[in-house]
C-alpha positions as CSV (number, residue, x, y, z in Angstrom):
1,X,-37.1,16.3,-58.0
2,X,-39.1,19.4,-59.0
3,X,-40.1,21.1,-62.6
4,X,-37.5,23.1,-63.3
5,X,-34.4,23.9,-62.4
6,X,-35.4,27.8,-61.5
7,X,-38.1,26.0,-59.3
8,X,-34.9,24.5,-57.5
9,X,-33.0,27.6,-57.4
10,X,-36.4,29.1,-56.1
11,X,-37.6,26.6,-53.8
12,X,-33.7,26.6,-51.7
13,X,-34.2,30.5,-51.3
14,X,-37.3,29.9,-49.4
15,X,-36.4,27.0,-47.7
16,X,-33.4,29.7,-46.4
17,X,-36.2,32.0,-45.3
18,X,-34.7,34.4,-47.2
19,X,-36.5,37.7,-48.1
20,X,-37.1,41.3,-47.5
21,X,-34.1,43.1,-46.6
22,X,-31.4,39.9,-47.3
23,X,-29.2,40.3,-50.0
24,X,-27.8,37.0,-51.3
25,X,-24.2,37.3,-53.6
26,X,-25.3,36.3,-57.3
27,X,-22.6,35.9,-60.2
28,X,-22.4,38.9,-62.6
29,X,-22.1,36.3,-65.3
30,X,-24.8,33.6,-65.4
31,X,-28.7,32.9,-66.4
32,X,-30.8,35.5,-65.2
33,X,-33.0,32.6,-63.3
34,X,-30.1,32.3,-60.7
35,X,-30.6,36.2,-59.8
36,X,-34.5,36.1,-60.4
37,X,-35.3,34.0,-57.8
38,X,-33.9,35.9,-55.4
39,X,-35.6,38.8,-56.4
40,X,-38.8,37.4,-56.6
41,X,-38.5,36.4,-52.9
42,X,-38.0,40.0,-51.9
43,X,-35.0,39.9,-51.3
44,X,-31.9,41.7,-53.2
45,X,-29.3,40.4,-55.8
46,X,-26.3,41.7,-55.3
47,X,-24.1,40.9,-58.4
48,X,-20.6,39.8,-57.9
49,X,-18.3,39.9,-61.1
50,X,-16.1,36.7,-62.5
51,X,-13.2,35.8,-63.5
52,X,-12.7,36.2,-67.4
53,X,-10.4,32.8,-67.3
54,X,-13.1,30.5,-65.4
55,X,-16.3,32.2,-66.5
56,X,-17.0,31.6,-62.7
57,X,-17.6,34.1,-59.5
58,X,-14.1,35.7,-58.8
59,X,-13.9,35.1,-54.9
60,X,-11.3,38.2,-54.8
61,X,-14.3,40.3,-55.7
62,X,-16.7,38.8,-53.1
63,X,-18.0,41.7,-50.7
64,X,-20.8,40.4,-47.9
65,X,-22.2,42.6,-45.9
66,X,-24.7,42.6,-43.0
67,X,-27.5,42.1,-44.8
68,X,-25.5,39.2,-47.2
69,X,-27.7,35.9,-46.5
70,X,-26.0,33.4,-48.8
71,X,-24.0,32.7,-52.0
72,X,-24.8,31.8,-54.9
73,X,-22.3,29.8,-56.6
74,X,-22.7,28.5,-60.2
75,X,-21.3,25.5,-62.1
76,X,-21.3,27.5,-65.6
77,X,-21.4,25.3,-68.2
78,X,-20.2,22.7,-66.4
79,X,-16.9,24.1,-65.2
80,X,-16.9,23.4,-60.8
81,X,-16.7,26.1,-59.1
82,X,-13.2,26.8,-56.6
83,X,-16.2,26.6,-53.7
84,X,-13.3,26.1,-51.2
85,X,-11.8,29.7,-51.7
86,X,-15.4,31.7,-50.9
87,X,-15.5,32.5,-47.6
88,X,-17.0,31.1,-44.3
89,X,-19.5,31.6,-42.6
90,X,-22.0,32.2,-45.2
91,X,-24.4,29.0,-46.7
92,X,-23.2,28.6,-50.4
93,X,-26.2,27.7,-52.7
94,X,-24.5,26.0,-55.5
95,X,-26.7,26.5,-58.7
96,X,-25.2,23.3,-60.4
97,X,-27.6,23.2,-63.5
98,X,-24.9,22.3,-65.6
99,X,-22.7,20.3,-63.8
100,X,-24.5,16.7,-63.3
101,X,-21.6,14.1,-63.2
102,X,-18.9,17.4,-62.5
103,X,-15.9,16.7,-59.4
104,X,-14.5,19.3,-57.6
105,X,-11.3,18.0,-56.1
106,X,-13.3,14.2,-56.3
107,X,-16.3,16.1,-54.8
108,X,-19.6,16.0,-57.0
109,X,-20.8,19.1,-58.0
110,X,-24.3,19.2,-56.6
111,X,-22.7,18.6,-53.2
112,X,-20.2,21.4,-52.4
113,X,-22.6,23.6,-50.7
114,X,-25.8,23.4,-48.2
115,X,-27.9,23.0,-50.6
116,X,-27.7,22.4,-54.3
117,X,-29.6,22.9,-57.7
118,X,-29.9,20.5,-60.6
119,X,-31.3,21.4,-64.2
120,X,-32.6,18.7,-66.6
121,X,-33.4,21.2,-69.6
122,X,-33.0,19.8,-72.9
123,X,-29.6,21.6,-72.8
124,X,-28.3,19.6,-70.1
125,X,-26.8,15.9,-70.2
126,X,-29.4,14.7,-68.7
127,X,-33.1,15.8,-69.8
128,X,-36.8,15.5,-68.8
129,X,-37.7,18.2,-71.4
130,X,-38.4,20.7,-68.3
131,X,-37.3,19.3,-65.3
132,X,-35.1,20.0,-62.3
133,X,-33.9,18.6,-58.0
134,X,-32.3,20.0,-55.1
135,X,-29.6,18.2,-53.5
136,X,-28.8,18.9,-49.8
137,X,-27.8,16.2,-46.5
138,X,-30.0,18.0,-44.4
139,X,-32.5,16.3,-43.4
140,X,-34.9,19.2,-42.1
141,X,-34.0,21.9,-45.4
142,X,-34.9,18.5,-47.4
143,X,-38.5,18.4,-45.5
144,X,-39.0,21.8,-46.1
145,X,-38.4,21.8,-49.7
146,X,-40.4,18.8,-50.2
147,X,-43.5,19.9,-48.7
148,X,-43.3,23.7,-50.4
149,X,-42.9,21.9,-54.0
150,X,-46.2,20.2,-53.0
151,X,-48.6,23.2,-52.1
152,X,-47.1,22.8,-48.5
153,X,-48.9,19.8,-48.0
154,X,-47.0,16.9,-45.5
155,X,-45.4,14.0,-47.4
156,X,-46.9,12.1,-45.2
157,X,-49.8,11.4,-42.4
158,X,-53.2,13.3,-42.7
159,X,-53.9,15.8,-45.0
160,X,-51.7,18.9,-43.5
161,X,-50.9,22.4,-44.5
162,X,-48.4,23.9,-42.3
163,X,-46.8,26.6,-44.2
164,X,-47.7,28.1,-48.3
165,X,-46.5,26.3,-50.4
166,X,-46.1,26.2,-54.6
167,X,-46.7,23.2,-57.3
168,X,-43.3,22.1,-58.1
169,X,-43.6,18.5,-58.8
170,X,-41.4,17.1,-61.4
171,X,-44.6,14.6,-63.1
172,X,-43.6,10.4,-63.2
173,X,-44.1,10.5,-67.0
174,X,-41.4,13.2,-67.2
175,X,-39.6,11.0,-64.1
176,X,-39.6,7.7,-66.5
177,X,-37.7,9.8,-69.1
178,X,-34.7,10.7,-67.2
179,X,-34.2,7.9,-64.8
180,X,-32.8,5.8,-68.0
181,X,-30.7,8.7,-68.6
182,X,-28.9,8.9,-65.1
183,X,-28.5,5.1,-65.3
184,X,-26.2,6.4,-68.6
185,X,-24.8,9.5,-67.0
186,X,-21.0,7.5,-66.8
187,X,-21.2,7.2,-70.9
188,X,-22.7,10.4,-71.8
189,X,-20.4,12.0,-69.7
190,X,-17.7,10.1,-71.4
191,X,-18.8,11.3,-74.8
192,X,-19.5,14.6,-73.8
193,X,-15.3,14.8,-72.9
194,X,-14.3,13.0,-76.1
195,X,-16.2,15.6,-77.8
196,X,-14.8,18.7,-76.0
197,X,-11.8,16.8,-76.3
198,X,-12.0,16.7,-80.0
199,X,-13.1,20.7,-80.6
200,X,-9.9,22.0,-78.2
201,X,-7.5,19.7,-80.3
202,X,-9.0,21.5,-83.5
203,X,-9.1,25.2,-81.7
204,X,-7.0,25.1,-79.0
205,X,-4.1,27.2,-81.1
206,X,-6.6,30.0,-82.5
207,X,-9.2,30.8,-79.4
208,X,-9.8,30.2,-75.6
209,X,-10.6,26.6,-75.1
210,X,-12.8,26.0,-71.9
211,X,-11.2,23.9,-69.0
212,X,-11.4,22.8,-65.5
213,X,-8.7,22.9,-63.1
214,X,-6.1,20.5,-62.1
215,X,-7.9,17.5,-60.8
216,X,-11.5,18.6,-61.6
217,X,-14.0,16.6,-63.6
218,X,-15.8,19.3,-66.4
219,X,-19.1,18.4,-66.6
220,X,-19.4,19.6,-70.2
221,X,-23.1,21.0,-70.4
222,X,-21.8,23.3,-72.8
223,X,-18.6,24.3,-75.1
224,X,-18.2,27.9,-74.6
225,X,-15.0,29.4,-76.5
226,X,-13.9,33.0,-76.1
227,X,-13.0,35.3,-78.8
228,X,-12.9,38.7,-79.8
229,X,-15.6,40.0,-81.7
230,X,-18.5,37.4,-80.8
231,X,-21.1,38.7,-82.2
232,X,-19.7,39.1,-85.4
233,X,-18.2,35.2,-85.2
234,X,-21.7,34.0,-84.1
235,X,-23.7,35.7,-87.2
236,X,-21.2,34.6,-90.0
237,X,-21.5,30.8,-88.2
238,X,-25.1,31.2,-88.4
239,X,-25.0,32.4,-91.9
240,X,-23.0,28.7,-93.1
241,X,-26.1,27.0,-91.0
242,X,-23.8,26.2,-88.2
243,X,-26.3,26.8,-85.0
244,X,-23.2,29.1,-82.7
245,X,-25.1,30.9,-79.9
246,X,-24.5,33.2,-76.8
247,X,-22.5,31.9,-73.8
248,X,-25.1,32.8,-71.5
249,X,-25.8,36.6,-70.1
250,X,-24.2,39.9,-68.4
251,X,-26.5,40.7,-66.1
252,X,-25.3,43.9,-65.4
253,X,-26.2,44.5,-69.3
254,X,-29.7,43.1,-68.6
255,X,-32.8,46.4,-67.8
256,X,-33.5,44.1,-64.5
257,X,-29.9,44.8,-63.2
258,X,-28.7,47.6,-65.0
259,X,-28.4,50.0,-61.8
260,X,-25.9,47.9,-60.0
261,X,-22.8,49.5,-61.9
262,X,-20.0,48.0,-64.3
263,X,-18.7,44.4,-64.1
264,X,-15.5,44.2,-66.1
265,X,-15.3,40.6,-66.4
266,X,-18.4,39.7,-66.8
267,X,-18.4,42.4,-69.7
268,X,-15.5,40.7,-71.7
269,X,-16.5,37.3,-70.8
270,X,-19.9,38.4,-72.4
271,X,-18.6,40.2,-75.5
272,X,-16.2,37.1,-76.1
273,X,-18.2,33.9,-75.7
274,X,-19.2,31.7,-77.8
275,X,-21.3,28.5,-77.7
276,X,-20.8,25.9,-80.2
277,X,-22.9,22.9,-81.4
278,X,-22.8,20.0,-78.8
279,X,-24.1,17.1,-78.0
280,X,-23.7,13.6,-77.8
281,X,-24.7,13.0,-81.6
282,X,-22.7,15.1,-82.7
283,X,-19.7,13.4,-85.5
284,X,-15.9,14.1,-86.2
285,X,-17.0,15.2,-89.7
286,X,-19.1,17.9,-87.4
287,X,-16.4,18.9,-85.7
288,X,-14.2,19.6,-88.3
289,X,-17.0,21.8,-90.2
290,X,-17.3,23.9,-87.2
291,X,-13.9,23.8,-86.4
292,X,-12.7,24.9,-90.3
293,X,-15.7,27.7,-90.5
294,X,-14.2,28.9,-87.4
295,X,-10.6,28.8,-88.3
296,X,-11.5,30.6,-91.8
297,X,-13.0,33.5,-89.6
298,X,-11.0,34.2,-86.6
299,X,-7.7,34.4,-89.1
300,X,-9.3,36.8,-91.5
């Protein structure tokens, strides 16, 4: 475990030895931590557009070249990646913030790649406050990471510094508060999809409902709709004290990223999306507010 989930993202980037002169293949369409990291190791984003439909990297549109070090493939919103249709050859990072308790074709997200990253922001289903872990089966990567999140100190044996390292530790107090959680993760999961379940019954005939594919298990960090005009629908939501925020970012859009040209999906996935209240408190009666304010303004 480690403090944050952009300390995971960050610490499996240098446990790749990635850095000047890499580039690693980032989503156009994500958090700007999952390109940030890469950056701040030297080394170059290269941002890869999605598909509008998934919200996910559109393998069709993946380009490596000799310099390409890794993908980064992300979970967004809790939706698992189709990991089996990017190419070979090159170690997939899957940035799995999102997707604790998601399957991929009975696979757990936070296990379809070499190494994987876990987020346990209070926006996640399971939360430490700030919080985050890499996932990986091997064993030497696992070392690595383990010793840099600890000032590059060895886990074990005489005081040893072998490499620099950063302070990454996840503390035990912050430890004690999600360890109940994950004991609940089955439940909260299962109210997370009742939930979902719930909005998409109420919106399912007026905007684009999120899902997961055939045989996938969403992990439901988030419930992101897509309709025209988002900006607009998000203020007049605000304005009836209904808390509707941004899907997450176009980084292409974003001053960091700007010179890396036009990313078409990632554009109309941005200018469409639309988070709406959830979590697991959240009551029928709340649902069908949201879902009538929403109804009232997407037929207007």
């Amino acid at each position: 475990v480690v403090s944050s989930g952009t300390a995971a993202l960050h610490l499996v980037v240098l446990a790749l030895g990635i850095g000047p002169g890499d580039e690693v293949l980032v989503p156009a369409y994500t958090f700007p931590a999952t390109a940030n990291v890469v950056a701040l190791a030297g080394a170059k984003p290269v941002l890869v557009d999605v598909d509008p439909e998934t919200m996910n990297l559109d393998p069709a549109k993946l380009e490596a070249g000799s310099r390409t070090k890794a993908i980064i493939a992300v979970d967004l919103f809790g939706r698992p990646v189709r990991v089996e249709q990017l190419p070979n050859g090159l170690p997939v990072l899957e940035d799995a913030a999102g997707a604790l308790g998601a399957k991929r074709r009975g696979r757990p997200c936070g296990s379809l790649g070499a190494l994987a990253c876990l987020s346990f922001h209070p926006r996640k289903i399971v939360t430490t406050g700030e919080g985050g872990a890499v996932t990986t089966d091997d064993d030497k990567l696992a070392d690595a990471i383990r010793r840099m999140r600890h000032h590059g100190i060895e886990p074990r044996g005489d005081f040893a510094i072998a490499h620099a390292g950063l302070n990454y530790r996840l503390s035990d107090i912050l430890c004690a508060v999600g360890i109940p959680q994950l004991a609940r993760l089955d439940d909260l999961l299962e109210t997370r999809t009742r939930l979902a379940a719930g909005y998409t019954e109420r919106l399912g005939e007026i905007v684009d409902v999120p899902t997961a594919d055939e045989g996938d298990v969403h992990g439901w960090q988030a419930y992101v709709i897509q309709v025209d005009g988002a900006a607009t629908v998000i203020a007049a939501l605000r304005e009836q004290g209904i808390e509707a925020q941004v899907g997450t970012y176009a980084l292409h859009r974003l001053d960091a990223y700007r010179d890396q040209g036009e990313f078409p999906g990632a554009s109309r996935v941005f200018d469409r999306a639309v988070a709406l209240p959830f979590h697991t408190r959240l009551t029928e009666s709340d649902l069908d507010r949201v879902a009538e304010a929403l109804t009232s303004l997407v037929s207007k």
